[in-house]
N, C-alpha and C positions, 0 to 999 in steps of 0.2 A: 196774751197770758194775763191772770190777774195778779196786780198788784198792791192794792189796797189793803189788803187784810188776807193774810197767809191763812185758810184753814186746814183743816188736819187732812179733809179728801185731799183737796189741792198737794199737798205735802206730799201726800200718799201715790196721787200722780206722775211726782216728779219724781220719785223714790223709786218708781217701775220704768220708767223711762230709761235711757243709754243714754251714759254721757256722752259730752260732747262740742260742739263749740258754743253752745245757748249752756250748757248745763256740768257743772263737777262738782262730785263728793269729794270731801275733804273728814278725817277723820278727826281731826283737831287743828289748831294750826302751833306748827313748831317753830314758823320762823316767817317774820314780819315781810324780809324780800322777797321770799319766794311767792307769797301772797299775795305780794305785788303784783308782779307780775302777769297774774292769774286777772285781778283785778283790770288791768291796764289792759291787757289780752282781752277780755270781755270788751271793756267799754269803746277799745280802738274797732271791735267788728262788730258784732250786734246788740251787745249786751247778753245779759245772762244769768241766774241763778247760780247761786254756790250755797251746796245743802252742808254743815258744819255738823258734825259728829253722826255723820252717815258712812261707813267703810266702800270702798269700790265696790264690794260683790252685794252692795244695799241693805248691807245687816245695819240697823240704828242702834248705834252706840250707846249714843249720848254722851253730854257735854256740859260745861257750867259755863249758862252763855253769858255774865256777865263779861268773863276772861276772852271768849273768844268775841266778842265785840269789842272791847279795849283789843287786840290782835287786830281786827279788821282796819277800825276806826285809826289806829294808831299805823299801822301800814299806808290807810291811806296818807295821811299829814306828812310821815316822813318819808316814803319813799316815791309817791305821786307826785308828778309836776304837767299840767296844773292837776288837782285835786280830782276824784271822778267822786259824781253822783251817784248814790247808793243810799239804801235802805238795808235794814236789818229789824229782823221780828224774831221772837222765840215761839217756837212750837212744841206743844207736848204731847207726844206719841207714847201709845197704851200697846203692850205688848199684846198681840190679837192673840195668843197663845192661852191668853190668862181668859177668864170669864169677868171674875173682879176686876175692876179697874180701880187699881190703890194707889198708892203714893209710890209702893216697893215696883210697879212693873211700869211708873210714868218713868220717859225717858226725855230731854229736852234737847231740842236742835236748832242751832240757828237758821235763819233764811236769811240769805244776805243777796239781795237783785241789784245789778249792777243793770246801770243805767248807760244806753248807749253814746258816747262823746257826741254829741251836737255841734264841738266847735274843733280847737286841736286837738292833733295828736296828743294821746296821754304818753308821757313816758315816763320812767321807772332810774331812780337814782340807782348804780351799782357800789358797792364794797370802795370803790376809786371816785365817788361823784358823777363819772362818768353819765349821762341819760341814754338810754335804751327804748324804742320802740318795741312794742308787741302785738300782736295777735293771734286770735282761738281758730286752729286749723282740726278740724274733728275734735279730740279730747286732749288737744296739744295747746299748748302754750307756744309761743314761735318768736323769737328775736328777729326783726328786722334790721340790716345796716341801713344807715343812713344813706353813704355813696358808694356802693357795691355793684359789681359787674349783674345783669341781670341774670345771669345764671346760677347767682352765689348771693340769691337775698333774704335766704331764710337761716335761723343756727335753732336745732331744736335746744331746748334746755329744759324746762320738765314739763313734766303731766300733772 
């Protein structure tokens, strides 16, 4: 996948695409743990793209990426231990509805590529300090225990 320079086909790509464990729409972000965990889920299994003011059914919202890049960035530093690799770029997506392409129908969305962990486990501080393991099982997010019977190693907690 490229990663260099997010262009708009590219975007566009990944917009028709089904989420999944490389890939989730996020409409905005409402709350820095749970993004965590999204993030840490990504980089504990393949890595993966998170498209930021794109809704689930791939309507582009749009978003004011400086906000949600302070939400990412800041998610990572406080709730990652150690820190995960990532990038984040802004894209501006033109409503293909319109013929003009103006200021009133650009829409802007973050791309935020998470970088697969090369070394530990990432884990996710919880509400208690507690650390948490994660990984992306389809369009799932997944809690791992740490010493849990192997029949009981997974807790879903969100999408």
């Amino acid at each position: 996948m490229k990663s260099a320079k997010f262009e708009e086909e590219f975007v566009k790509s990944l917009i028709r695409q089904k989420e999944g464990d490389k890939l989730d729409f996020k409409q905005k972000i409402t709350s820095k743990e749970k993004i965590a965990k999204t993030l840490a889920g990504m980089a504990n299994s393949e890595g993966g793209f998170i498209l930021i003011g794109v809704s689930d059914d791939k309507k582009v919202i749009g978003i004011d990426p400086d906000e949600e890049r302070y939400m990412i960035e800041s998610a990572n530093e406080e709730f990652c231990v150690p820190r995960i690799s990532l990038s984040t770029d802004e894209v501006k997506l033109f409503d293909d509805k319109t013929a003009a392409q103006t200021d009133l129908n650009e829409r802007s969305i973050l791309v935020v590529e998470v970088k697969k962990s090369q070394g530990p486990t990432v884990y996710c501080k919880d509400k208690n300090g507690l650390l948490k393991s994660y990984i992306r099982v389809n369009d799932q997010t997944l809690a791992i225990r740490a010493e849990a019977d192997p029949e009981d190693t997974v807790d879903q907690t969100d999408h």
